[in-house]
C-alpha positions in Angstrom: -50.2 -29.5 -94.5 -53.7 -30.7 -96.0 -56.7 -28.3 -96.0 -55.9 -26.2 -93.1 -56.6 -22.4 -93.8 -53.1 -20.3 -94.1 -51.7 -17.5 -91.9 -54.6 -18.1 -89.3 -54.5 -17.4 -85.7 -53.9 -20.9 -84.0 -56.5 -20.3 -81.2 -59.2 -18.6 -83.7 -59.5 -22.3 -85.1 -62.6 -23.7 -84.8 -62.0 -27.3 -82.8 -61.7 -29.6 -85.8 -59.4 -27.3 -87.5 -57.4 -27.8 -84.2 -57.4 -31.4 -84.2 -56.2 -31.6 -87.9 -53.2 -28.8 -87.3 -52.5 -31.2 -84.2 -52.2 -34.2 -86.4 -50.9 -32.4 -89.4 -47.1 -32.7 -87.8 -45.1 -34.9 -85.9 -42.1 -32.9 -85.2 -42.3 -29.8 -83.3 -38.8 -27.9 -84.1 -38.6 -24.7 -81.9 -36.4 -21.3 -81.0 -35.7 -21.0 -77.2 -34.9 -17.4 -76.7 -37.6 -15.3 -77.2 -40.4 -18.8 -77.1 -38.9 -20.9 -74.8 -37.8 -18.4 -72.2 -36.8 -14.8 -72.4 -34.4 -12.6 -70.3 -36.8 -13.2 -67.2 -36.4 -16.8 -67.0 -38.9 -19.6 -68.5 -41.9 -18.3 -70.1 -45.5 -18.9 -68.8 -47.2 -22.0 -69.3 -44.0 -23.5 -71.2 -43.1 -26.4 -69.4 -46.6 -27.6 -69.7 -47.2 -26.9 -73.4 -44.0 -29.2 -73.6 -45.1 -31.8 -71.6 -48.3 -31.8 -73.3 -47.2 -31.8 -76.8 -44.6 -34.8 -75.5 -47.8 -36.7 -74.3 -49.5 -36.2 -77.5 -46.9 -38.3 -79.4 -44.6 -35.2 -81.0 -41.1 -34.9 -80.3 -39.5 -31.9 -79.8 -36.3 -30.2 -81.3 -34.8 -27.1 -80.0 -33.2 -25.0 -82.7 -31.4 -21.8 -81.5 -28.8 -19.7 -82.9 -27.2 -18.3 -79.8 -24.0 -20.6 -79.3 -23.2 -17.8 -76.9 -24.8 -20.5 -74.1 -23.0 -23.6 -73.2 -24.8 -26.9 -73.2 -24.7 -27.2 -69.8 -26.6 -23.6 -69.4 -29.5 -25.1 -72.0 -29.7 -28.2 -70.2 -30.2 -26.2 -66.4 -32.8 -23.7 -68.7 -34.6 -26.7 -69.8 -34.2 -28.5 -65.7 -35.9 -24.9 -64.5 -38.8 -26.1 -67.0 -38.8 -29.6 -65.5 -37.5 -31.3 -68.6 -34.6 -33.3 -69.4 -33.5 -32.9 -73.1 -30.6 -35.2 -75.1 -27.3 -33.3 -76.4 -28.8 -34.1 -79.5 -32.1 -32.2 -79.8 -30.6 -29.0 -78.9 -29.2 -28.1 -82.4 -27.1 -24.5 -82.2 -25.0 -23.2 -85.1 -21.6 -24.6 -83.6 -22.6 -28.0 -83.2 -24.2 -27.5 -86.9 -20.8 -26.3 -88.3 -18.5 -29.3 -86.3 -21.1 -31.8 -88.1 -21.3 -30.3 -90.9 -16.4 -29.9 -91.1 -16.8 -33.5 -90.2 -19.6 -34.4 -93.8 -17.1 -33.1 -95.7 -14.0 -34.4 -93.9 -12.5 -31.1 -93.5 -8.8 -31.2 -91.9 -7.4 -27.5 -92.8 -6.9 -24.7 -90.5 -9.6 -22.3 -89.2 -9.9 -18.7 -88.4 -12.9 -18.4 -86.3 -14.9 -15.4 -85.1 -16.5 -16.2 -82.2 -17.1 -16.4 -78.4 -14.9 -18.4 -76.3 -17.7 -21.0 -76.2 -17.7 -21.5 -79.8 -14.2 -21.6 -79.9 -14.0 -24.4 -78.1 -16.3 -26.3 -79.2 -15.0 -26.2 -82.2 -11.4 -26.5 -80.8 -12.8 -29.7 -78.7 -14.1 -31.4 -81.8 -10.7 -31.6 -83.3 -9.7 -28.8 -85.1 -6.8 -26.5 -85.5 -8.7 -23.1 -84.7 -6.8 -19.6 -84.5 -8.9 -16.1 -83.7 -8.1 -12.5 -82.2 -6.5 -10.4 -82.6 -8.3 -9.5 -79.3 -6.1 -6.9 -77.9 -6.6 -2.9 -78.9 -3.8 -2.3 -81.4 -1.6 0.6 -82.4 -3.6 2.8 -85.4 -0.3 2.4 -87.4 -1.2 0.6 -90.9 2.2 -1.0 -91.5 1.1 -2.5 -87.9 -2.2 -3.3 -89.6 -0.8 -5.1 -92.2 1.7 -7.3 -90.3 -1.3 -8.4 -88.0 -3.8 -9.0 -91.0 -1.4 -10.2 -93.2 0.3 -13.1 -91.5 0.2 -15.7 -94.5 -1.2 -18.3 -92.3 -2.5 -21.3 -94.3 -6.3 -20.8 -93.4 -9.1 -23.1 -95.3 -11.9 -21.8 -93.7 -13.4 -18.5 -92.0 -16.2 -18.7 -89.8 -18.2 -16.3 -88.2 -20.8 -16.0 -85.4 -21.3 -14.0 -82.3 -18.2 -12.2 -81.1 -18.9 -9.4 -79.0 -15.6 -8.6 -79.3 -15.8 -8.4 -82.8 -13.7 -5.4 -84.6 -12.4 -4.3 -87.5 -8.8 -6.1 -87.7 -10.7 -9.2 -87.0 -12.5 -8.9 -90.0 -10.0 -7.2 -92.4 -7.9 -10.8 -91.0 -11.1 -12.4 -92.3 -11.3 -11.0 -95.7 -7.3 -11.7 -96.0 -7.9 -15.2 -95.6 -10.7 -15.4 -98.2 -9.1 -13.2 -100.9 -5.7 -15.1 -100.8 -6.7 -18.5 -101.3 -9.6 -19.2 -103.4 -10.7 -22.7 -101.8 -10.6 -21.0 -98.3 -14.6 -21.3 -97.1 -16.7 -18.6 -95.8 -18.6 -20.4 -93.2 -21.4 -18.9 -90.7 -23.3 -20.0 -87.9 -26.0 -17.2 -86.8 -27.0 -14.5 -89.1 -29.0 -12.5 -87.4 -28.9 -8.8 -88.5 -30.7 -7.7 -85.0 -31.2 -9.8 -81.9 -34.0 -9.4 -79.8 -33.5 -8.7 -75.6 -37.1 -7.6 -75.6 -39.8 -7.0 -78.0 -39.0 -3.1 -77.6 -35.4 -3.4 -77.5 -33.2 -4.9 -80.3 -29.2 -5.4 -80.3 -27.1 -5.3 -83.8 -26.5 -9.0 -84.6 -23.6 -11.0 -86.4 -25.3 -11.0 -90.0 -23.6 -7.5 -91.0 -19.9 -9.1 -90.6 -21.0 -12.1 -92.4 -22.6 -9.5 -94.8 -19.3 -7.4 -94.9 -17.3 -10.5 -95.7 -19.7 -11.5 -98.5 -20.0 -8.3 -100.1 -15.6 -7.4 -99.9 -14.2 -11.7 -100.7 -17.2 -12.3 -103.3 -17.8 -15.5 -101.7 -21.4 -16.5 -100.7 -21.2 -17.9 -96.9 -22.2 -21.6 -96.4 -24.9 -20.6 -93.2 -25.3 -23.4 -90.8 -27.5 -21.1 -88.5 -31.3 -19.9 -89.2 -32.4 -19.4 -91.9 -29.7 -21.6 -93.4 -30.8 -24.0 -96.4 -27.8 -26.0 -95.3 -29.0 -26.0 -91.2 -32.5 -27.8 -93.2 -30.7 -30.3 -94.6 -28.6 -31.4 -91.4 -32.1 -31.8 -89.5 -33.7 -33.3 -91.9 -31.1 -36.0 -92.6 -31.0 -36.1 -88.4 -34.6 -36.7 -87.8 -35.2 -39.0 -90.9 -38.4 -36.1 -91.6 -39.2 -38.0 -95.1 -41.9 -35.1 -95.3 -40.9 -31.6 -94.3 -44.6 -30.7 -94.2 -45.0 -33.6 -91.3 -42.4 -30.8 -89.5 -44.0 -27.7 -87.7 -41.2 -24.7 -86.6 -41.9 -22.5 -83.9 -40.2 -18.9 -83.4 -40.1 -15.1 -82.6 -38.4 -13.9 -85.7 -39.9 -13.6 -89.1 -36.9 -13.5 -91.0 -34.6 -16.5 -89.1 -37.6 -18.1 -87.7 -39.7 -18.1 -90.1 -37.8 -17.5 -92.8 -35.7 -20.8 -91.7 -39.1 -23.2 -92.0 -39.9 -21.5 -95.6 -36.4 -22.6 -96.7 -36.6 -25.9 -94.6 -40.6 -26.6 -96.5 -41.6 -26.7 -92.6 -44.6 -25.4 -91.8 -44.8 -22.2 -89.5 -45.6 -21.0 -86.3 -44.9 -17.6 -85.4 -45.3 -16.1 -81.5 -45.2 -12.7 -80.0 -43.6 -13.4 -77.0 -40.2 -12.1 -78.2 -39.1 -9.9 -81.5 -41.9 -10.2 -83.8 -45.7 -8.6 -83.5 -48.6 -8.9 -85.6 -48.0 -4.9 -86.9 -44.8 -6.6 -88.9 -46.6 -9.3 -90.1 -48.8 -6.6 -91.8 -45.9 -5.4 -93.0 -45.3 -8.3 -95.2 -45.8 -7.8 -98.9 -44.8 -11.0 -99.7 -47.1 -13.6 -98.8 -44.5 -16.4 -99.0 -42.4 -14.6 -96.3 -45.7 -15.2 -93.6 -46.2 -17.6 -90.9 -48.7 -20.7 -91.7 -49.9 -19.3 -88.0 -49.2 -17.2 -85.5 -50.1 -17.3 -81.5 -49.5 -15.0 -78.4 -47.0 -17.8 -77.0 -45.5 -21.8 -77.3 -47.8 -22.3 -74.5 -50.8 -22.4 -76.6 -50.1 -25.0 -77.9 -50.8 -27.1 -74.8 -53.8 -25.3 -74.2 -54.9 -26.4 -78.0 -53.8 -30.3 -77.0 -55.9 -29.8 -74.3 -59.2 -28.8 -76.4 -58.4 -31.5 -78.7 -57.6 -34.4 -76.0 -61.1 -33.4 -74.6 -62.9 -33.8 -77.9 -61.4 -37.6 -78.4 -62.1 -38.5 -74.6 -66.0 -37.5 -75.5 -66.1 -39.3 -78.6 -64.5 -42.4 -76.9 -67.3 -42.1 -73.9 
């Protein structure tokens, strides 16, 4: 980012400043729930912020952490837009994990915790995976034991959304990692709440990846936002030589944002799903804050719009 005033509101730029945020990046890398679309469907103005962003040379990357949805439900979110988008730029935390078992030519058995999505994906990308228990079972602890304790031969854990998650799925977990100290703690989203609305919150995977952490000692390897590691694979991906040339958009200050701090991206925050500008004043960090923030994605294609203007006058 060159000379461009920090933590501003994108559409309080004078013109110029918009035309050098515009070319300050070349890589738009974006959440979908919450920015993208919400609960309601697609959000306002989206599909032409997208199309206008594509038209202005920058390619976009869609970076979720909800490998609760199939591929083939983001690919009909993204058709109700209008857009077509690759396999490969829609990066989730399962596709992150498989690519990242495959880097270090992993071949052990897995205990995952996860939806039966996940699972398979997983399973699908050739690995031995084993979860559940899934049924309700007796409260009898030599029971307990015998289900936790089964001596299988696990190498690596790995947790995401489960909403089936409970408490002898995670005491299974923390087996696994105790027993065998090259067994790998491995998560995919870590979100401690997940936004429905901006007024309603759900409690989010990152307290059982917490719990495991805290009871095994071992530090999870996180291949979700805000992931150091999840950086690194998109980096590597997109050949981005210079993070800075990288802008990421979300609703969440501490994946979202906090992802593009780790990542060295620069920041966009928007209030169209968990965040608002109240917990942004909350902030006593300053390195925690967005570069910007803006009432939605779709501004953006209003700002290409201003700028695209400018250059057609000065070409007259």
């Amino acid at each position: 980012m060159s000379d461009l005033p920090s933590g501003k509101r994108l559409v309080d730029l004078s013109l110029e400043e918009k035309q050098r945020f515009l070319d300050s990046f070349d890589y738009v890398l974006t959440d979908c729930d919450g920015v993208i679309w919400n609960i309601y469907g697609p959000i306002e103005g989206i599909a032409q912020a997208i199309t206008q962003l594509k038209n202005y040379g920058k390619q976009i990357v869609y970076v979720s952490n909800n490998s609760v949805r199939s591929l083939d439900n983001y690919n009909q979110q993204f058709r109700k837009l209008g857009h077509e988008v690759a396999k490969e730029d829609i990066i989730i935390p399962v596709f992150s994990i498989v690519k990242y078992l495959k880097s270090i030519n992993f071949s052990g058995l897995i205990y995952a915790i996860g939806t039966k999505e996940f699972l398979t994906v997983i399973r699908d990308a050739g690995y031995d995976v084993i979860s559940g228990p899934d049924e309700q079972q007796p409260e009898v602890i030599r029971h307990i034991i015998s289900v936790v304790y089964d001596k299988k031969p696990v190498k690596a854990v790995i947790v995401d959304y489960d909403y089936n998650c409970n408490n002898t799925k995670l005491m299974r977990a923390q087996i696994y990692l105790q027993t065998d100290p090259d067994c790998m703690l491995i998560a995919g989203a870590t979100d401690h709440r997940v936004a429905v609305t901006p007024e309603f919150q759900m409690l989010g995977p990152g307290y059982y990846v917490d719990i495991l952490e805290n009871i095994s000692g071992k530090k999870a390897k996180v291949l979700g936002k805000p992931g150091y590691l999840l950086g690194t694979l998109l980096k590597e991906q997109y050949k981005i030589g210079d993070p800075k040339r990288g802008l990421f958009v979300g609703d969440m200050i501490a994946q979202d944002v906090g992802f593009g701090k780790v990542a060295d991206f620069q920041t966009l925050l928007v209030f169209t799903g968990g965040a608002s500008m109240a917990e942004i004043h909350t902030l006593e960090n300053d390195d925690a804050k967005p570069d910007y923030h803006t009432d939605s994605f779709a501004d953006l294609g209003r700002i290409v719009q201003e700028v695209q203007s400018l250059k057609n006058k000065a070409n007259l």
